[in-house]
C-alpha positions as a Markdown table, in Angstrom:
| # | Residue | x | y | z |
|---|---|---|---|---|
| 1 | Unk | 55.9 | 14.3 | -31.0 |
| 2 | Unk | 58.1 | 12.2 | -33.5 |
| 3 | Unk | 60.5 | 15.5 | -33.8 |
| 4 | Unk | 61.0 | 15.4 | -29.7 |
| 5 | Unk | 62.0 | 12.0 | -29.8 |
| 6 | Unk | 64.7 | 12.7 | -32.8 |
| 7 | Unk | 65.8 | 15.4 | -30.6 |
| 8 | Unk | 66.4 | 13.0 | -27.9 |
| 9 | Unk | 68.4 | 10.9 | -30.1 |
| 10 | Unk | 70.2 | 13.3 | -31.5 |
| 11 | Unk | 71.4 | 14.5 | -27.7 |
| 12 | Unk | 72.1 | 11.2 | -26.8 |
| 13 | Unk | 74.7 | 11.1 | -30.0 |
| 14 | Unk | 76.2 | 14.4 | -29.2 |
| 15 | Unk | 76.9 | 13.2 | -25.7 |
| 16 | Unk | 74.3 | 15.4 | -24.3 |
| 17 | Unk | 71.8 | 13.8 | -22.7 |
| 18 | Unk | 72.4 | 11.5 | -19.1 |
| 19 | Unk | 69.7 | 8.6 | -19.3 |
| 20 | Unk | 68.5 | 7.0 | -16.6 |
| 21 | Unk | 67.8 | 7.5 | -12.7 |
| 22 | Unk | 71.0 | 7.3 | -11.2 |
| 23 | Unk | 72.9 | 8.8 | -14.5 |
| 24 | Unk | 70.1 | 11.8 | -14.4 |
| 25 | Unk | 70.5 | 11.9 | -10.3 |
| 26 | Unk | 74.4 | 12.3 | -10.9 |
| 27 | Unk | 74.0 | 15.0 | -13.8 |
| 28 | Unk | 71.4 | 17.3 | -11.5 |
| 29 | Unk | 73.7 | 17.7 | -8.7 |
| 30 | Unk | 76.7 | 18.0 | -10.3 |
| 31 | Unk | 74.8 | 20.9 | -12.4 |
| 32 | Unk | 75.4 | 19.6 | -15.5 |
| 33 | Unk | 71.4 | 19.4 | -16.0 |
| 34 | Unk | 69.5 | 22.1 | -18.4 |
| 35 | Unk | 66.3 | 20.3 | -18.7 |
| 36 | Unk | 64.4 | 17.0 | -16.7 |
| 37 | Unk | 62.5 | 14.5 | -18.6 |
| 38 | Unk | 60.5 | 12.1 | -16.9 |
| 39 | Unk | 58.5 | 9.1 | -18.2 |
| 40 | Unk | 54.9 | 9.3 | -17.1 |
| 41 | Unk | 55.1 | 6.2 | -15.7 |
| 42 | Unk | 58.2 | 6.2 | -13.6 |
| 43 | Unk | 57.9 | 5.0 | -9.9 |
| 44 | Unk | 56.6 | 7.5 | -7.0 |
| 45 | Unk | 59.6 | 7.3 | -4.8 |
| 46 | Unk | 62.1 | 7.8 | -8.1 |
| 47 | Unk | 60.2 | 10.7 | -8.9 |
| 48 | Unk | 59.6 | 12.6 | -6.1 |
| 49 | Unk | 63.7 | 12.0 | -5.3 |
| 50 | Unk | 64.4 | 13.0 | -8.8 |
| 51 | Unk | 61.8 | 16.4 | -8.5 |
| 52 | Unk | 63.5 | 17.3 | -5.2 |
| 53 | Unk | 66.9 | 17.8 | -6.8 |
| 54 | Unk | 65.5 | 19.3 | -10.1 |
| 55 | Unk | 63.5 | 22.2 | -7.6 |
| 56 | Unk | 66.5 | 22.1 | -5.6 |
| 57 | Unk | 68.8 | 23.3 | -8.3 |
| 58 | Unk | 66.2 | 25.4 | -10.4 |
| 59 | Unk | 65.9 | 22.9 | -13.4 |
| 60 | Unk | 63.2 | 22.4 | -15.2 |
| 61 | Unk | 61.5 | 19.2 | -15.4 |
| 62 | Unk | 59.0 | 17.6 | -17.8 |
| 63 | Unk | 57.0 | 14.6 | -17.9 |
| 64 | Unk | 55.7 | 12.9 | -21.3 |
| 65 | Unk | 55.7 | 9.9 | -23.3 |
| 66 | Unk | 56.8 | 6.4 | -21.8 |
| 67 | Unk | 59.8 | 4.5 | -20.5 |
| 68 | Unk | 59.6 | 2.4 | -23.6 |
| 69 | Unk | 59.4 | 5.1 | -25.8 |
| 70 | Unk | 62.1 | 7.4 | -24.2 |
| 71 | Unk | 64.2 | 4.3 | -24.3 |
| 72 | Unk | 63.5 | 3.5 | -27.9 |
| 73 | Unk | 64.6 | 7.2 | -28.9 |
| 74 | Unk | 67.9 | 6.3 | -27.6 |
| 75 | Unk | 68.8 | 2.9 | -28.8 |
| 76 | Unk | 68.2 | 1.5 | -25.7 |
| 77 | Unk | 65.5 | -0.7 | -23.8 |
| 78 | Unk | 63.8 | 2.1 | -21.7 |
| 79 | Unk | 64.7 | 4.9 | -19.7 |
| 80 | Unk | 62.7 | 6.5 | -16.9 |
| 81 | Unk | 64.5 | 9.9 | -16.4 |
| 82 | Unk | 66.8 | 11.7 | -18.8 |
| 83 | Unk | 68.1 | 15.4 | -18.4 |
| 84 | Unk | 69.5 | 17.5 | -21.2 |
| 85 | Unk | 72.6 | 18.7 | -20.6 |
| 86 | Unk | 72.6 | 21.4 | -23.3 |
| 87 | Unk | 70.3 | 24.7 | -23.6 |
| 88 | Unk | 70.0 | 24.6 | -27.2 |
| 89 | Unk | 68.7 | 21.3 | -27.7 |
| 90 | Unk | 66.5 | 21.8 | -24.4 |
| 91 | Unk | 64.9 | 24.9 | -25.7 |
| 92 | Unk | 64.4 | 22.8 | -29.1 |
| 93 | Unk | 62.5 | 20.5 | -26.9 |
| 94 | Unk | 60.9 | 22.8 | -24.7 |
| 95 | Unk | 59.3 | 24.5 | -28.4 |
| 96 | Unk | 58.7 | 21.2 | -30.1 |
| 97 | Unk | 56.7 | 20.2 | -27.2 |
| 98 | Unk | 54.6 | 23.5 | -27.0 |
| 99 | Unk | 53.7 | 23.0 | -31.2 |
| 100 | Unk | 53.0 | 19.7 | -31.1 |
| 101 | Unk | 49.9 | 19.9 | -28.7 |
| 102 | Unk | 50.3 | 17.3 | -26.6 |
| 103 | Unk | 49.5 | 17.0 | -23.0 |
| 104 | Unk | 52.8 | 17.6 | -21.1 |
| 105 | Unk | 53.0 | 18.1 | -17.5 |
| 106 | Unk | 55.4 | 20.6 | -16.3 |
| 107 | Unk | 56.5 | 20.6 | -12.8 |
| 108 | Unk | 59.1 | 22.7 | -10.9 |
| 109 | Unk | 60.6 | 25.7 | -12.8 |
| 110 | Unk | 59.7 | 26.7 | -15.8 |
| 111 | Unk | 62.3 | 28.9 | -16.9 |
| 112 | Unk | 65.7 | 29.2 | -16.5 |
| 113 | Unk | 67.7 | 31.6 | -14.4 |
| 114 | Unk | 69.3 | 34.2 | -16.0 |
């Protein structure tokens, strides 16, 4: 799980990553979006907004870890939504996650369009 979160960081220093609800929101329509992670504790109304675009658009979404932790992978205080806005790091993500065991709950589409 430590690898996911160096991912994250990693994204977020390549300029890859948009954190945060309204930055995530802006990123999924504009179809910049590869990948949606949630926090598994991010507010009902946030999320089903969020998951309505993400299914809209065919993006993947994710939910693990929380807002604390997604925040502290990315030098900031916490973050309840990012999206990946690259397909290599996403798949590096989307693999880490499946190795490392942990229970992740996918929602919406679950692979990308070709």
């Amino acid at each position: 799980m430590k690898k996911v979160y160096n991912l994250l960081g990693i994204a977020q220093r390549a300029g890859k990553l948009s954190a945060g609800t309204m930055a995530a929101k802006n990123s999924l329509t504009r179809r910049r979006a590869v990948l949606l992670i949630l926090s598994n504790d991010i507010a009902a109304n946030s999320k089903e907004e969020l998951l309505a675009s993400s299914n809209r658009h065919g993006i993947p979404a994710i939910a693990f870890g929380s807002k604390y932790d997604l925040g502290t992978a990315l030098g900031k205080a916490y973050r309840v939504a990012l999206t990946i806005n690259d397909v290599g790091i996403a798949k590096a993500i989307l693999q880490e996650l499946a190795a490392s065991g942990e229970e992740i709950k996918t929602m919406g589409v679950v692979e990308w369009p070709k």
